[in-house]
N, C-alpha and C positions, 0 to 999 in steps of 0.2 A: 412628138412628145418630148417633153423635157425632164432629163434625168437629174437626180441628187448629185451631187458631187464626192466624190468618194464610197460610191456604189458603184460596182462594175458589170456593164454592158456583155450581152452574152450576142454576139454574134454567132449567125448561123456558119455552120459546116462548108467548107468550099472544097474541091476537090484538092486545090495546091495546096500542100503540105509546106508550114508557115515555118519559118525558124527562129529559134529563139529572137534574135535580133529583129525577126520582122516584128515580130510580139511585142514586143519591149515598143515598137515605131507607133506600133496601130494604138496601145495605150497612152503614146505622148501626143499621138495626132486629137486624140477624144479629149482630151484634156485641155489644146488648144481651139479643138471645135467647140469645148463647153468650157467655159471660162469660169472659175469660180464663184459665186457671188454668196453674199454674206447673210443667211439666213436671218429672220427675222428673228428679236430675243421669245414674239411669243410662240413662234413654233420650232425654236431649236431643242435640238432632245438636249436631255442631259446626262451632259460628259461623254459625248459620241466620239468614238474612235474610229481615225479612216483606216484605210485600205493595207492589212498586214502585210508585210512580207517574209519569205522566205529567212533563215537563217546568210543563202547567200547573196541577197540582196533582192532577188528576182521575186515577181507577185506569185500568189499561189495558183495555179490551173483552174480551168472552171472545175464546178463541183468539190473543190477545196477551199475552198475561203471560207473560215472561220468568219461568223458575226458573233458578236458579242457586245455590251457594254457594262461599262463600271457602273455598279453600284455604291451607291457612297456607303462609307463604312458606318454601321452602327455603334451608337454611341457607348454600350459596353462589350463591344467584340475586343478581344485582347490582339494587341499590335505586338509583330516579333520583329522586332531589330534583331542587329547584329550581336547587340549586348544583352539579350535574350528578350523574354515577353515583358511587354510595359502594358500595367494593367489601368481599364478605363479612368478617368477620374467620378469618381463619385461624391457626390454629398453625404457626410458625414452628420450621422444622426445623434441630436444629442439625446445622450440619456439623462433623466430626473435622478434628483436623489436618493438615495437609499429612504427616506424618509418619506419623502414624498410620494413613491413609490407607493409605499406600505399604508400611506391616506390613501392613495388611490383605489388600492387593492384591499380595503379591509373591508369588510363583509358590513351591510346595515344591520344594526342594532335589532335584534326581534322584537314585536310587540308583542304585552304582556298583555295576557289575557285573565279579563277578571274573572274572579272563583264563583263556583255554583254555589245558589242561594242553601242549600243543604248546607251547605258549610259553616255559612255564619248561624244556620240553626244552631247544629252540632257546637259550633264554639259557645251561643249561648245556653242552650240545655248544661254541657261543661260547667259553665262558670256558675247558674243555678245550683249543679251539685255540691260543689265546693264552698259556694258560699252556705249552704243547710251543712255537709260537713260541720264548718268553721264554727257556724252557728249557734250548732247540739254542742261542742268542747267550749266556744264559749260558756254558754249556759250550764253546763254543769261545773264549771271552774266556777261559775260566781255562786252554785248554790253549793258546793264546797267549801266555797271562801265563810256567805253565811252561817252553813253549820259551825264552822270552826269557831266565828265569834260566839255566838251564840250556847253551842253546847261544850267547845271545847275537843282535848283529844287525851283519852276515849274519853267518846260521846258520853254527855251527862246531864239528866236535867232531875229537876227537886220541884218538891209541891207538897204540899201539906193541905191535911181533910180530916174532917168526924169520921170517923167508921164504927165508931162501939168498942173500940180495944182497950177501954181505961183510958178513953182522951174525955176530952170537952172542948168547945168555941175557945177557952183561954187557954187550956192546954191541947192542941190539935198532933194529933201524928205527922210526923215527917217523915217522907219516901223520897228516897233516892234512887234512880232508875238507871244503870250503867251500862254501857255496851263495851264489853272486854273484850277486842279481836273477835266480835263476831258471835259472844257468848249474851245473851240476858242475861243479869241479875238485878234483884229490887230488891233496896233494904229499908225496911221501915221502922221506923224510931217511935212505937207506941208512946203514945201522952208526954214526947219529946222529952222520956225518959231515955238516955243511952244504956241502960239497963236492962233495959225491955226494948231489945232489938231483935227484929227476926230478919233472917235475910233467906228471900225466897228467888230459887233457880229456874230465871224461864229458858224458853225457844233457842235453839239454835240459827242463827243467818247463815245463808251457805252461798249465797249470788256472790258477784263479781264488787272487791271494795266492801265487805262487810263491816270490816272495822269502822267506817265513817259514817253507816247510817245512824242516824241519833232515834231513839225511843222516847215516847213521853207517856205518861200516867193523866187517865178521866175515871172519875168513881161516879156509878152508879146501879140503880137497882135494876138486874135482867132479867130477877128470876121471879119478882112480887112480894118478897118474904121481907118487906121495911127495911132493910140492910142494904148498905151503900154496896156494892163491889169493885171491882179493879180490873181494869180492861188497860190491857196493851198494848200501845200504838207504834207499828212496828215499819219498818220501810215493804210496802204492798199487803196490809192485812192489819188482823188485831188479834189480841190472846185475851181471854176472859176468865177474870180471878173469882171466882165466887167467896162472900163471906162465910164465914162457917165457924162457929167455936171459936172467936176470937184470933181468928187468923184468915189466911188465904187462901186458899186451894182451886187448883187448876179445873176446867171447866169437864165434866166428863162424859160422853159423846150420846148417854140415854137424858140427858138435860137440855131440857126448851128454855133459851134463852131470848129476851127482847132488847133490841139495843137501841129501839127506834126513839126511845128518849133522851132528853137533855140529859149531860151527866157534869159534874163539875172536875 
């Protein structure tokens, strides 16, 4: 059997006791019984190391001989020279820019979720109120505006009519019908003599804006007795003047009146 070269042969035990020199003979003799030859590259190991020796030159004993082989050094094991550790070479990583970075890292955008149908109720019901709001102040700004042309401020309106107070068709009474802050009065100008003026105290207004409500005057008969009367048209109601004695007087609460007729 043919041995490695640089692996050493154990011979059996002999009684004569070898001396070093013989030792040293028997290892140069194997060396030239087995000639070196040059291993093949596919089955040579790698980086094999022969046959160690001793510090003073001489091989180790059997049962002393270190095997071992070099392992090739990895690629980031740090090497110590003389001049201290030299550390792997590495590929150095480029970093991005601070800019770039922060595109990278910035978080996607949420998607927005569209709102329950409740909502656009609620916003239209809203905008319904406000426009009835806006509506009602319109509307009473414009019937404001008309009073004013119309009756003036304080409220005032005039009419003239027969009643039987010393008028007639050519000479008719004139009534004037005023609202002072909220107070009735009506003053009439019998047979549009200013001489023969009575001025009669109605109703008090007590609602919100009383000053602006306007009053107007219709005369007619409520009670059957041929005589015109005088009824006051008031903001939410009327007052009823009964003729009487060549005057006016206020309507009084055991009298059946009929308004269902035309009055002028």
């Amino acid at each position: 059997m043919r041995m490695q070269p640089g692996v050493p042969r154990h011979f059996p035990k002999s009684s004569v006791q070898a001396s070093p020199d013989t030792e040293e003979a028997l290892y140069d003799d194997r060396d030239e019984a087995f000639p070196a030859t040059q291993v093949p590259k596919s089955a040579r190991r790698y980086a094999e190391v022969g046959i160690p020796r001793r510090p003073d030159g001489h091989p180790y004993s059997e049962g002393q001989y270190p095997t071992y082989t070099e392992v090739p050094p990895r690629a980031t094991r740090i090497r110590v020279t003389a001049h201290g550790p030299v550390l792997p070479h590495l590929p150095i990583r480029q970093e991005e820019p601070l800019q770039a970075q922060s595109q990278s890292m910035a978080l996607p955008a949420p998607q927005q979720q569209g709102l329950h149908w409740l909502v656009y109720v609620g916003f239209a019901m809203l905008l319904m109120l406000v426009g009835w709001i806006v509506m009602n102040a319109l509307l009473s700004w414009w019937q404001t505006q008309q009073d004013s042309w119309h009756y003036g401020y304080p409220r005032t309106s005039q009419t003239e009519a027969v009643v039987g107070h010393g008028d007639s068709v050519a000479h008719p009474s004139h009534f004037v019908a005023l609202n002072l802050h909220g107070q009735i009065a009506v003053i009439e100008i019998q047979g549009g003599d200013p001489a023969r003026t009575k001025i009669y105290t109605g109703p008090t207004i007590t609602s919100a804006n009383a000053d602006l409500a306007p009053v107007t005057l219709t005369f007619q008969d409520v009670n059957g007795d041929g005589k015109p009367d005088m009824i006051l048209h008031l903001e939410g109601g009327t007052s009823v003047w009964i003729n009487d004695n060549g005057q006016f007087r206020q309507q009084r609460p055991d009298e059946q009146v009929n308004q269902e007729g035309g009055g002028r």
